[in-house]
MARFI-254271 format. One line per field, with one value per residue (C-alpha): residue in three letters; x, y, z; chain. Coordinates in Angstrom, 3 decimals. Example, Ala and Ser with C-alpha at 12.3 -4.5 7.8 and 13.67 -1.06 7.14 Angstrom:
type <- (ALA/SER)
u <- (12.300/13.670)
v <- (-4.500/-1.060)
w <- (7.800/7.140)
mol <- (A/A)
// end
This chain:
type <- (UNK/UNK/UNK/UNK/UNK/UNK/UNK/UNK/UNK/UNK/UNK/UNK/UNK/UNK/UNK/UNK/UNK/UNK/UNK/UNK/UNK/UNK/UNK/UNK/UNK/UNK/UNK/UNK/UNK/UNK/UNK/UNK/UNK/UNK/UNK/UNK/UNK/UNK/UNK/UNK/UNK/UNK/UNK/UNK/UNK/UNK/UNK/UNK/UNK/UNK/UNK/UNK/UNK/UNK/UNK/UNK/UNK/UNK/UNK/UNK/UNK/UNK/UNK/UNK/UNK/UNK/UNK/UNK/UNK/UNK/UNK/UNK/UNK/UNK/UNK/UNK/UNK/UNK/UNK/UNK/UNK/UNK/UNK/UNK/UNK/UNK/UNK/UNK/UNK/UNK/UNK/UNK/UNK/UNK/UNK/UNK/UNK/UNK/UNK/UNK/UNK/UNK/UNK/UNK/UNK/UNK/UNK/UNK/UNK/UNK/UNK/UNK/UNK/UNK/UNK/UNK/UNK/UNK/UNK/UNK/UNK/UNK/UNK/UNK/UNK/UNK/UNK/UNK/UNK/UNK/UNK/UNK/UNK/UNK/UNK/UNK/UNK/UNK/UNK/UNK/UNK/UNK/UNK/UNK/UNK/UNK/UNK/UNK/UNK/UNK/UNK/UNK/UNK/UNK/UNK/UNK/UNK/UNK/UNK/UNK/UNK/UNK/UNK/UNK/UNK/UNK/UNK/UNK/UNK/UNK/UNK/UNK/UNK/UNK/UNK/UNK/UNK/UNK/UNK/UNK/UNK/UNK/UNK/UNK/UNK/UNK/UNK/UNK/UNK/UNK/UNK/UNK/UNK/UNK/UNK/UNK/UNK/UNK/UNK/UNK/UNK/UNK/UNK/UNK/UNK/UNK/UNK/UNK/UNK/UNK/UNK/UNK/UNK/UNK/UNK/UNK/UNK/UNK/UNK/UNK/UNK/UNK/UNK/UNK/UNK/UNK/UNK/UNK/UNK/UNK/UNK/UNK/UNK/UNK/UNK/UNK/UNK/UNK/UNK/UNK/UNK/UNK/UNK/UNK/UNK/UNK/UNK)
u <- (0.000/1.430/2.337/-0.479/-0.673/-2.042/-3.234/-4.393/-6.041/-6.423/-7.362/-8.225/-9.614/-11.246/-11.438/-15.301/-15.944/-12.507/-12.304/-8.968/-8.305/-5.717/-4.519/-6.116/-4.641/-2.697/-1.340/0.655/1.153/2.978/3.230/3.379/5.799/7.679/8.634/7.953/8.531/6.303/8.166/7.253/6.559/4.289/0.259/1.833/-1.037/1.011/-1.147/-4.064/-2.978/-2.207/-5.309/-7.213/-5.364/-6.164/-9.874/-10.588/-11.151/-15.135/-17.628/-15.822/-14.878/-13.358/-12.306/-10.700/-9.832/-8.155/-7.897/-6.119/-5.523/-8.079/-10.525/-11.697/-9.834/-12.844/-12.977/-9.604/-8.987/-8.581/-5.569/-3.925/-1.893/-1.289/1.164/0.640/2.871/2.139/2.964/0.888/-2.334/-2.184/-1.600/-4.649/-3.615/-1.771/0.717/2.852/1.547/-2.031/-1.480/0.188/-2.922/-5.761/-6.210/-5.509/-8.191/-11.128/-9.977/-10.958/-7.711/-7.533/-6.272/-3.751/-2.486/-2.412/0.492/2.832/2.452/2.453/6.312/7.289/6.004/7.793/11.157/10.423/10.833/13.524/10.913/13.776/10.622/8.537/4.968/4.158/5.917/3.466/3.324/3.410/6.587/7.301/9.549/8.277/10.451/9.652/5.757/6.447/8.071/5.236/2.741/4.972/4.594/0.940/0.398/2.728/0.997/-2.463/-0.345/-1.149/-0.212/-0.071/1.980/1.968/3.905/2.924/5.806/6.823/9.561/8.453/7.030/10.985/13.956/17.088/17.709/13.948/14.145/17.231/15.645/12.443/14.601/16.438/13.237/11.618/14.716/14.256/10.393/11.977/14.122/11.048/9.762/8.048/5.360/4.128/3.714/5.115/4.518/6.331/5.776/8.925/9.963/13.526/15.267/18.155/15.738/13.785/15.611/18.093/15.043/12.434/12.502/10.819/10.472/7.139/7.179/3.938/3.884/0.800/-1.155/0.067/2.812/5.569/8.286/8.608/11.951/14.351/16.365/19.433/17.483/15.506/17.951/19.802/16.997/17.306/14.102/12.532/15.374/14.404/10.833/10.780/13.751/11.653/8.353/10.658/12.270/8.681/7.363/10.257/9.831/6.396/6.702)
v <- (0.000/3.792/6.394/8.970/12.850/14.207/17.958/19.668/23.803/25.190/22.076/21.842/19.690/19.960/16.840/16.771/18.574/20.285/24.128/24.156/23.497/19.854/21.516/24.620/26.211/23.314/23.839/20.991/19.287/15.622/14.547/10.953/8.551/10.972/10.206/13.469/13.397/15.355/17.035/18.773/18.386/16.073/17.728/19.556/17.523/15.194/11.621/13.520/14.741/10.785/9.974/12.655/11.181/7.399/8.371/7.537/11.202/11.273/13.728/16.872/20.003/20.267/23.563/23.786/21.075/16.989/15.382/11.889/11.268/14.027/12.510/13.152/10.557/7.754/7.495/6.003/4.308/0.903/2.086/3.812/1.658/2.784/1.376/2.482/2.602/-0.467/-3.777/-5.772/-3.946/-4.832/-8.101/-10.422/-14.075/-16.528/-17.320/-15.044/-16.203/-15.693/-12.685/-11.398/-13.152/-11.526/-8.514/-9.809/-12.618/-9.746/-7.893/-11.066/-11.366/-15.033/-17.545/-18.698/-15.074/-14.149/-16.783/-15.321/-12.152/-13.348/-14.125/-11.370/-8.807/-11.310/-11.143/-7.065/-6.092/-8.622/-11.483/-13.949/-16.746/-18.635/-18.414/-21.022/-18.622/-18.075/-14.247/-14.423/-15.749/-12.404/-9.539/-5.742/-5.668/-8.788/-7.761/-4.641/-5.834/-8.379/-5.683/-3.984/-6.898/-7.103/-3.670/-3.734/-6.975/-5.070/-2.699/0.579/3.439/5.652/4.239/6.126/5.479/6.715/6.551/3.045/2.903/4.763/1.354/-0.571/-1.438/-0.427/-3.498/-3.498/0.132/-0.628/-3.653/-1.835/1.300/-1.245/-2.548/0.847/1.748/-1.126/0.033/3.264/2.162/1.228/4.625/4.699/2.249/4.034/7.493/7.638/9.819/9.231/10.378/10.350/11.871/10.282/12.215/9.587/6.636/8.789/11.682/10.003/8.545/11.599/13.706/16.253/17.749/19.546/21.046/21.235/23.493/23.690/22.724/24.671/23.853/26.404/24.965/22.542/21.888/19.287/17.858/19.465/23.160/22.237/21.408/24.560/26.784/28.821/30.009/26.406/24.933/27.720/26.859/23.147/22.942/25.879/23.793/20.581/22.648/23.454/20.264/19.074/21.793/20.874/17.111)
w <- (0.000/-1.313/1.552/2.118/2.924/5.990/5.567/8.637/8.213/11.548/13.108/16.838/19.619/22.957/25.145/26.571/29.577/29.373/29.221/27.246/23.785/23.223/20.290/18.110/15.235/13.863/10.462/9.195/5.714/5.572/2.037/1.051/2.042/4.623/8.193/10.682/14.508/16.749/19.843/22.884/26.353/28.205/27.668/24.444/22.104/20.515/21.389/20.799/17.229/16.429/18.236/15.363/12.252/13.350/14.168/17.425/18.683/19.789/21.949/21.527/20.127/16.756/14.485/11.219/9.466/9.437/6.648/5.971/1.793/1.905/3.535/7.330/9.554/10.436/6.528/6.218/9.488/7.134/6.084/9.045/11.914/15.443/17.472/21.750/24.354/26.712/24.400/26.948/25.996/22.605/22.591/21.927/21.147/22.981/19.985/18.159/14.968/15.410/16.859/13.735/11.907/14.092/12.420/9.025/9.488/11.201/7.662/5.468/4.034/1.865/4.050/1.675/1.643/5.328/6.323/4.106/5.373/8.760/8.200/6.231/9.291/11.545/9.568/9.106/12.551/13.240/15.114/17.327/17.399/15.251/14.923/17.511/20.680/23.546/24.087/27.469/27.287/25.562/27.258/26.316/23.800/21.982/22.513/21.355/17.965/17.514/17.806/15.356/13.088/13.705/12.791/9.886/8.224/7.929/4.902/6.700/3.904/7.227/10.780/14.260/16.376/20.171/22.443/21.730/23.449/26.846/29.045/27.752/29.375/27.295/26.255/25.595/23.284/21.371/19.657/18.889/17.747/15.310/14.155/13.240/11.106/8.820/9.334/8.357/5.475/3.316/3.649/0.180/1.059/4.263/5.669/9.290/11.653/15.619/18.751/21.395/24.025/23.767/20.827/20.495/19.446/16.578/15.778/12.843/11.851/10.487/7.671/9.451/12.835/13.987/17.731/19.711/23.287/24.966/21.929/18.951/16.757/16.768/14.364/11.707/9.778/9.419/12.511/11.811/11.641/14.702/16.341/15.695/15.963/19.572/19.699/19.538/22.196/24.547/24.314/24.633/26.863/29.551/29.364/30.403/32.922/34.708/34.235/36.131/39.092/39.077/39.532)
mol <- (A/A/A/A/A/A/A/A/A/A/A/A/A/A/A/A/A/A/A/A/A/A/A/A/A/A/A/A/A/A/A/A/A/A/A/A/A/A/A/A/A/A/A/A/A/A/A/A/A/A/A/A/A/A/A/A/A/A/A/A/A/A/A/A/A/A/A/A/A/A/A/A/A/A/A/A/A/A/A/A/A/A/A/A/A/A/A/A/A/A/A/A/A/A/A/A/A/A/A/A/A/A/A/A/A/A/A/A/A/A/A/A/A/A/A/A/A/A/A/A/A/A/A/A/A/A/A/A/A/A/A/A/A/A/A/A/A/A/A/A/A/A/A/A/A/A/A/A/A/A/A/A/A/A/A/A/A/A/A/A/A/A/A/A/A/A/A/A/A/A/A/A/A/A/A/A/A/A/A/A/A/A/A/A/A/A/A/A/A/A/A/A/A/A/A/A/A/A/A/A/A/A/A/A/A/A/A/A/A/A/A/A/A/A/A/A/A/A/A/A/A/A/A/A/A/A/A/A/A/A/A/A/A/A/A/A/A/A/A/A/A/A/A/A/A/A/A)
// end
């Protein structure tokens, strides 16, 4: 499945019952194909902007305008995978296998067909085990990367990726990290757009950096202007530095 565009005009959300706005005034344009990281500071917007591309935003406010391959998000949520931060959530099935094959069977794929690509999301994000594994025999990390493989096997032309690294051990992160840079390598066939709060495990990774404090976007470039740009380091880097007093 082909990459596609996200286009968003002045888009916002408001959680219901909440007096503030998640996010308002969001301009942002991913073409096809590319790979953009979303940074800022914890309550900056950025789950809930993933959570408004994938569809699953419901009972509030909206303004302006989200559209996915120009359509409005629950319209294409066929073709868009999410992966979350706790692997244990999202993990179904009792055997690696079938839990690769869960979502591919709910989506009628032909039998003959869904085996095959069982295996090749297996081999994609670098799967130790066969299809027979038990997943609760499964660390984080090796739930994490078959939740990878589950997600990648459905063909999603648009990936999210939602801290996946945050619940890991190191260990843990650097074999999901490894996997999402082969994920990475194939760029072409799928849009990606991350979510970290760890810059070393992403940053090498996007095309593009967009960065969100307290719900609007106030930079987008590349990583090397982003992370050059003063104005954006003394933004981000303050909101940390309260967070942190706050704690």
């Amino acid at each position: 499945m082909a990459g596609i565009a996200i286009d968003a005009r002045g888009w916002g959300w408001r959680h219901p019952g909440r007096r503030h706005w998640a996010l308002r005034g969001v301009n942002l344009r991913i073409e096809a194909g590319e790979r953009v990281l979303l940074l800022g500071p914890s309550g900056s917007g950025k789950s809930t902007l993933l959570a408004g591309l994938a569809g699953l935003l419901d009972g509030g406010d909206s303004e302006g305008q989200l559209l996915v391959d120009g359509l409005p998000p629950r319209e294409t949520r066929g073709r868009v995978g999410i992966l979350f931060q706790d692997p244990e959530s999202q993990i179904v099935m009792a055997r690696a296998g079938d839990e690769v094959a869960f979502g591919l069977e709910n989506r009628c794929v032909p039998p003959p067909e869904i085996w095959s690509r069982v295996d090749g999301a297996l081999a994609e994000v670098g799967f130790a085990y066969g299809r027979d594994r038990a997943t609760d025999a499964l660390s984080g990390g090796e739930q994490q990367r078959l939740a990878l493989a589950a997600t990648l096997a459905l063909r999603p032309g648009l990936l999210l990726l939602d801290e996946p690294t945050a619940n890991l051990d190191p260990d843990g992160a650097a074999l999901l990290t490894a996997a999402l840079r082969r994920v990475a390598a194939d760029a072409e066939s799928r849009t990606l757009v991350m979510v970290e709060h760890d810059m070393g495990v992403v940053f090498n990774l996007a095309d593009r950096i967009s960065v969100l404090v307290y719900g609007e976007i106030i930079a987008t470039g590349t990583p090397e202007e982003i992370r050059a740009n003063a104005a954006v380091q003394e933004a981000y880097l303050g909101t940390l530095h309260k967070e942190a007093a706050n704690a």
